[in-house]
C-alpha positions, 0 to 999 in steps of 0.5 A, a space after each residue: 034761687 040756684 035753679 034760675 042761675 044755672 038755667 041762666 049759665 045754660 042759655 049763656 053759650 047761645 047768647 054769646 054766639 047770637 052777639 058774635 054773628 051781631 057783633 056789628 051791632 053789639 059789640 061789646 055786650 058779651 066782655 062787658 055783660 056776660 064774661 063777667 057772670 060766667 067767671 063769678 058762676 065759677 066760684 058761686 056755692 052752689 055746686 050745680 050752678 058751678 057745674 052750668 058755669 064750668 060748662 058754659 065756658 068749655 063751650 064758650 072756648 070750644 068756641 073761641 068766643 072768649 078773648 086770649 085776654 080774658 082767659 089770661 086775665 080773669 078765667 085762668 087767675 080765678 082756677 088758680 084761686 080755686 086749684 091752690 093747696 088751702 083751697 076747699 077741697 071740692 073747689 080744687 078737684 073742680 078747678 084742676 078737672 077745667 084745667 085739664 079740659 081747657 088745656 087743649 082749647 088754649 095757646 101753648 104759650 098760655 098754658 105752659 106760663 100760667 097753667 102748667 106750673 099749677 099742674 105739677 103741683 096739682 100731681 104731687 097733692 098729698 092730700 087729695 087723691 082725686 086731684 092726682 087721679 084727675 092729673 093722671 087721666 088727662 097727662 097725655 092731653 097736658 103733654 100735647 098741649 106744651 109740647 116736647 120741650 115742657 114735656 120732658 123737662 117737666 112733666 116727665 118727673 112728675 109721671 114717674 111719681 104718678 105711675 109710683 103712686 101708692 093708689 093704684 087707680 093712679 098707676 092704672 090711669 097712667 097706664 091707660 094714657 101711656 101712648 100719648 105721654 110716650 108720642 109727646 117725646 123724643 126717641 131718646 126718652 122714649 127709649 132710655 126713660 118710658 121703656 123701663 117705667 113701662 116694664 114696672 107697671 106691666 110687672 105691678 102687683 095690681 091685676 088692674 094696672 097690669 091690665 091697662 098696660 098690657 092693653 096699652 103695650 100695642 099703642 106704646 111700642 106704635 110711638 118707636 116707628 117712623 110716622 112717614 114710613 109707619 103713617 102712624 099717628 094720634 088723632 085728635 080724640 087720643 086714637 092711634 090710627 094708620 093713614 093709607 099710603 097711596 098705593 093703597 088707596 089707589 088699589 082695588 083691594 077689597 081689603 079695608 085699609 083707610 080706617 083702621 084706628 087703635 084705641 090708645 087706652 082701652 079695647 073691647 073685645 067681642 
């Protein structure tokens, strides 16, 4: 019954913590076991149970339960089964959207070797606009997860034909996630490639676009300043925030200065 196994993928991440504290006397039981049933959830035909087991391992690597050699050898080869181009079409948008959420919970070297190269296929799929939309939302994790170096080289060409797409919820995620694509390169292609394709989507024909990028404009021109002279920098979450000098916080001002965060995609306002 598919009810029985996501209830059982659902008590999977406790399990797997209680056998950590008990390693000593279960050591083990987790690879052996329970690995085994979390990798074979992923691909089960129940949507449902997929989604428990899609879970169970962000928790699991939220964690760092799951060894590097199990990741490599047996999680991320399945999501590549799952993520190719003749693969079911609803396996794929699952498969790219644990992509990207795993992203930042794995080894640069991991994702930028195994992952990233499926990814900027996954950017260019003609067939499924949902799996570009995914890729479009979490760019700016995937640039933070390898780095200046991969970024630029490539990752950047694929955001040229995101922000281009003829979908414009496309150009409106790459809008809204502009700041931590922009933060992930040098000064030079921050200036000589992502101001001009900025200026194309705060001039796009669709309101929307125009929207996000304005809301984004404040955070992307935040990315030109010294960080040790600004104290600008990116939170874990995707905000930008301002860390107080010394003077600041040493004064008595009333004013509060030790706080202050702007939302990297979009703001509301009173």
């Amino acid at each position: 019954e598919p009810t029985v196994r996501t209830e059982l993928m659902e008590q999977i991440p406790p399990i797997a913590i209680f056998l950590q504290e008990s390693r000593p006397k279960f050591p083990t039981a987790f690879f052996e076991y329970l690995m085994p049933i979390v990798v074979r959830y992923l691909t089960d035909v129940n949507n449902q149970v997929r989604k428990a087991g899609q879970e169970a391992l962000l928790i699991l690597l939220e964690q760092d339960l799951v060894a590097q050699s199990d990741i490599e050898n047996k999680v991320c080869p399945i999501l590549l089964d799952l993520s190719a181009p003749d693969s079911d079409d609803e396996y794929k948008v699952e498969a790219v959207n644990i992509i990207c959420k795993m992203a930042s919970m794995l080894s640069r070297t991991t994702v930028e070797h195994m992952l990233l190269p499926r990814f900027c296929e996954l950017c260019s799929d003609g067939k499924l606009f949902q799996v570009r939309k995914i890729c479009a939302a979490n760019f700016g994790d995937i640039c933070n997860a390898v780095g200046q170096e991969a970024t630029e080289r490539l990752l950047i060409p694929k955001f040229f034909e995101l922000c281009s797409d003829s979908v414009w919820g496309m150009r409106k995620a790459c809008a809204e996630c502009f700041m931590a694509v922009s933060y992930t390169t040098s000064p030079e292609v921050r200036r000589s490639k992502l101001s001009p394709l900025f200026i194309s989507l705060i001039s796009d024909t669709c309101r929307w676009v125009r929207q996000a990028a304005f809301q984004s404009l404040g955070p992307f021109i935040s990315t030109f300043a010294n960080p040790s002279s600004a104290g600008l920098y990116i939170r874990e979450d995707g905000t930008l925030s301002i860390r107080p000098s010394a003077q600041d916080v040493n004064s008595n001002s009333c004013q509060p200065s030790s706080n202050i965060t702007v939302l990297s995609s979009s703001a509301n306002t009173a």
